[in-house]
Wavefront OBJ file of the C-alpha trace (Angstrom):
o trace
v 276.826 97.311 180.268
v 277.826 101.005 179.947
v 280.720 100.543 182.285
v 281.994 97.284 180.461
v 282.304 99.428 176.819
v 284.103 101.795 178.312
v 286.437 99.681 180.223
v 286.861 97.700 176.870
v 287.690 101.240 174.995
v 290.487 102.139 177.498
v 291.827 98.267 176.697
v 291.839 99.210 172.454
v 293.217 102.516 172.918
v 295.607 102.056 175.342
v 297.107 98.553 174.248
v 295.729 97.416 170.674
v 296.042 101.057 168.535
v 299.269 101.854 168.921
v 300.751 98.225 168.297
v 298.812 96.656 165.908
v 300.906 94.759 163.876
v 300.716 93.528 159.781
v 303.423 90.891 160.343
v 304.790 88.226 162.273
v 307.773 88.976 164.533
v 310.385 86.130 165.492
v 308.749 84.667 168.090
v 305.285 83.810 166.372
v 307.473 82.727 162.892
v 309.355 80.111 165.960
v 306.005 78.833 167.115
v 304.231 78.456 164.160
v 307.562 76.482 162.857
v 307.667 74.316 165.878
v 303.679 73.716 165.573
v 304.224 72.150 161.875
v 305.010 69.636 163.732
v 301.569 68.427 163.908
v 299.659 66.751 166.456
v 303.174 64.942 167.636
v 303.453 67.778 170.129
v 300.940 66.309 172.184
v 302.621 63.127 172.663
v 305.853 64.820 172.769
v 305.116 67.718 175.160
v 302.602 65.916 177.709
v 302.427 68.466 180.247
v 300.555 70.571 178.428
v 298.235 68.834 175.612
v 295.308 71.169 175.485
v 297.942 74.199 174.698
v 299.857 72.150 171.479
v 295.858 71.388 170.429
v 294.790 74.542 170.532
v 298.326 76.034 168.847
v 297.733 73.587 166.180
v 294.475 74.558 165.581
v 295.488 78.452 165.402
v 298.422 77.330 163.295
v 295.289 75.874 160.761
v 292.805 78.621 161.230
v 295.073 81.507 161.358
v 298.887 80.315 159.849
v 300.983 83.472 159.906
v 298.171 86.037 159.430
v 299.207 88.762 161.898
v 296.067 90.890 161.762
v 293.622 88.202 162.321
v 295.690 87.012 164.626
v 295.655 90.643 166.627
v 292.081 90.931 165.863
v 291.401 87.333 167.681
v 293.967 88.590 170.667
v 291.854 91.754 170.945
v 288.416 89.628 171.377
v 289.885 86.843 173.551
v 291.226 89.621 175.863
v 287.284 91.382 175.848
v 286.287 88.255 177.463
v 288.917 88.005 180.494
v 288.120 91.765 181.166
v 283.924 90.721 180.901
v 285.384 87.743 183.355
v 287.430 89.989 185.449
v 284.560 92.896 185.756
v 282.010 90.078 187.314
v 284.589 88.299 189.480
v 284.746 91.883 190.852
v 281.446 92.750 190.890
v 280.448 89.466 193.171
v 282.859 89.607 195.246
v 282.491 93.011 195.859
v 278.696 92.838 196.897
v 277.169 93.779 193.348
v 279.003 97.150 193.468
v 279.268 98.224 189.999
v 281.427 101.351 191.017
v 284.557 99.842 192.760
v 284.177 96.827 190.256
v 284.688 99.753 187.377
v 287.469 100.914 188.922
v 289.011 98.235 189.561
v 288.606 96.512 185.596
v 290.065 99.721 184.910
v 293.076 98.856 186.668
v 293.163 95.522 185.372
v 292.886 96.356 181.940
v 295.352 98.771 182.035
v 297.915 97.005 183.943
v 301.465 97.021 182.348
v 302.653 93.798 183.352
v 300.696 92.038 181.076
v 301.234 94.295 177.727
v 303.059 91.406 175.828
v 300.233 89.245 175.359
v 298.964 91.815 173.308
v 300.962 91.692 170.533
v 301.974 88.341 169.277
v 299.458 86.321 167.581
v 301.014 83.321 169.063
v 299.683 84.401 173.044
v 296.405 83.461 172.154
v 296.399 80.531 173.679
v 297.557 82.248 177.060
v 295.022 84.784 176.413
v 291.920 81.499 175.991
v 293.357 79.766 178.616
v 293.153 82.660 181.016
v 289.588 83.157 179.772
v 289.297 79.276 181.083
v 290.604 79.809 184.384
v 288.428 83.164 184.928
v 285.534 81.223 184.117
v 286.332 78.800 186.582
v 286.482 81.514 189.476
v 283.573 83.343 188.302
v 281.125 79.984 188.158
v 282.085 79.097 191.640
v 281.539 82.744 192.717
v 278.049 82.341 191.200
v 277.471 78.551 193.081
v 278.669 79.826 196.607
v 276.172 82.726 196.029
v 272.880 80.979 194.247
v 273.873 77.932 195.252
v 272.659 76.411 191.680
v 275.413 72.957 191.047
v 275.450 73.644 187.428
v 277.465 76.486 188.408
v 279.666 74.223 190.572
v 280.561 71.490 187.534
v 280.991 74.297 185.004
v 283.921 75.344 187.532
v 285.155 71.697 188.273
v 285.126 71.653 184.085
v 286.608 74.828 182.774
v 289.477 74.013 185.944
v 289.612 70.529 184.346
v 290.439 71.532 180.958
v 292.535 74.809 181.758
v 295.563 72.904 184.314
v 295.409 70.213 180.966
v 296.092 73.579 178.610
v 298.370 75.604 181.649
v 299.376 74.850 184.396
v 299.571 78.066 186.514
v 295.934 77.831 188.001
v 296.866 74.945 190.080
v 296.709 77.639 193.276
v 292.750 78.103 192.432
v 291.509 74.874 194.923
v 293.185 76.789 197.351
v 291.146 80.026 196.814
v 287.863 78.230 196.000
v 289.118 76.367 199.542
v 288.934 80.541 200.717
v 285.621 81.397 199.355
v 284.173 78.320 200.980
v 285.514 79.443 204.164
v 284.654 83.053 204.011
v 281.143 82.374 202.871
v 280.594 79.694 205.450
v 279.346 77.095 202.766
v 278.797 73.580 204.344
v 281.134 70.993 202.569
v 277.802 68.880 202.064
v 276.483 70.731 198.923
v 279.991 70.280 197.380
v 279.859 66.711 196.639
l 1 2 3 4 5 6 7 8 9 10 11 12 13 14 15 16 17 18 19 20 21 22 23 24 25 26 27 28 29 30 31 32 33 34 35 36 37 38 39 40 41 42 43 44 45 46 47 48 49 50 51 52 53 54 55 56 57 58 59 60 61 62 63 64 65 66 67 68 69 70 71 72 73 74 75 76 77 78 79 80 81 82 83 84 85 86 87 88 89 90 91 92 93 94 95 96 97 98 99 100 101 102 103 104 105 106 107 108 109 110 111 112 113 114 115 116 117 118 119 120 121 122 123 124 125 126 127 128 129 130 131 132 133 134 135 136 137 138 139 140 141 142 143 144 145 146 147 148 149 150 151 152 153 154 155 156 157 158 159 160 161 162 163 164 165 166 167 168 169 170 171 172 173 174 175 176 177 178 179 180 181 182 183 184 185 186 187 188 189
């Protein structure tokens, strides 16, 4: 747990401090315009229903409030780094050390440093969260071999290629893990 505060710590000093933000910039104003729209987006935009829900929902519950949109951004992105951590950590037999290290990198990685300032990457930042708990629950059912495990994968996968597509690669790697881990197909169905 230790290891986890300090890994989120790095995260708030390194990308929230310095950027923290009291109003919107172009690009949230454009979303939260387009998401006025109202729920027509989902009929409209069918590729990705889940995301205009959720965006309306935000739009309702947060509207052009920068800082509680920052502060949600912040939390949302604690939970893919808790996610991230215990991928590591399982896959890496239980070894808290390189599962540190590696969070650390994770955390820290530059690539990602835009979601951390618009209010209006939540939803990138939840669905992320989505397809981490996805990995992470069939980690845990190739290990314990518990099927609630196993359907809370099948789920969060379920509802995260309905919200974003970009996980559609993950059968492939749960295909992996199966492999690796020598898991007979039988306890999958």
């Amino acid at each position: 747990f230790t290891l986890l505060l300090i890994i989120f710590a790095f995260n708030l000093l390194i990308h929230f401090l310095p950027f923290f933000r009291f109003s919107i910039s172009s690009d949230d104003f454009a979303q939260l315009e387009k998401s006025y729209i109202g729920l027509s987006n989902i009929l409209l935009f069918t590729e990705r229903p889940l995301q205009y829900l959720f965006i309306e929902i935000q739009n309702y519950f947060v509207g052009n409030n920068p800082a509680l949109g920052s502060i949600l951004i912040f939390f949302s992105n604690i939970l893919i780094v808790f996610f991230v951590y215990y991928i590591f950590y399982y896959l890496l037999d239980e070894r808290k050390d390189l599962s540190f290290i590696l969070s650390i990198f994770y955390a820290l990685y530059f690539s990602k440093v835009e979601i951390f300032h618009y209010p209006i990457y939540l939803h990138i930042n939840i669905v992320t969260s989505i397809y981490l708990l996805s990995i992470l629950s069939f980690i845990l059912f190739i290990y314990k071999q518990l099927k609630p495990y196993y359907i809370v994968s099948i789920l969060s996968y379920l509802v995260a290629i309905f919200w974003y597509e970009i996980g559609f690669f993950l059968p492939f790697l749960y295909f992996l893990l199966i492999i690796k881990n020598k898991v007979k197909f039988k306890i999958l169905l």
